[in-house]
C-alpha angles and dihedrals in degrees: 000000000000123000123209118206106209106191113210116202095198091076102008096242143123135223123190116224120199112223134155113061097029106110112210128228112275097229121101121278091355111134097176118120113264114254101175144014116244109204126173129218101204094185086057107041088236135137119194132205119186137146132315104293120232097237128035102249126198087226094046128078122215107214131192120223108267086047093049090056099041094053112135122183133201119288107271093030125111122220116214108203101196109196118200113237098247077209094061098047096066126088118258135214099265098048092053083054097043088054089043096052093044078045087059100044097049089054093052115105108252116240122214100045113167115279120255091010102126117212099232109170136356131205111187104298105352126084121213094211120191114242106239085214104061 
């Protein structure tokens, strides 16, 4: 997420805005963050509000809060309200271990380099080598 700092000379102060990867709410003239995704099954007469999707879709509507609660269908439709498990969103155990453990490995020096290349610099990640032939 990227902050923006918005400095206001009236009272010297500063306030930091987020801005980047918040989705706003769909409806017109509405500036509030997304909370859930509103998709419709039109075979089915159904409407469909779940959490927040992944990835921001052209048949799927982002909705804030107070939309999301106010939401209304046609007569003879159904809405389906899918809540998240609070439970389920959180990492488990296994998941903690299963990063730690990538985290170590990556870290491990790798064996078999190839042989008379000479490690020379290293920026984060990446490794400058010296070519044995030159």
């Amino acid at each position: 997420m990227i902050a923006r700092v918005h400095y206001d000379r009236a009272d010297k102060g500063a306030t930091i805005r987020f801005v980047g990867s918040l989705r706003k709410c769909s409806r017109t003239a509405c500036t509030r963050p997304a909370v859930t995704t509103l998709t419709y099954v039109y075979a089915d007469s159904t409407a469909v509000l779940g959490p927040l999707a992944t990835y921001a879709e052209p048949h799927c509507y982002d909705l804030c809060s107070e939309h999301s609660e106010r939401l209304t269908v046609p007569r003879g439709w159904e809405v389906i309200r899918l809540a998240p498990d609070a439970e389920a969103l959180r990492p488990s155990a296994d998941d903690l271990e299963a990063l730690a453990n990538a985290v170590r490995e990556a870290a491990r020096p790798q064996e078999g380099t190839s042989e008379g290349v000479t490690e020379v610099g290293r920026r984060g990640h990446l490794r400058v080598l010296r070519n044995p032939d030159m």
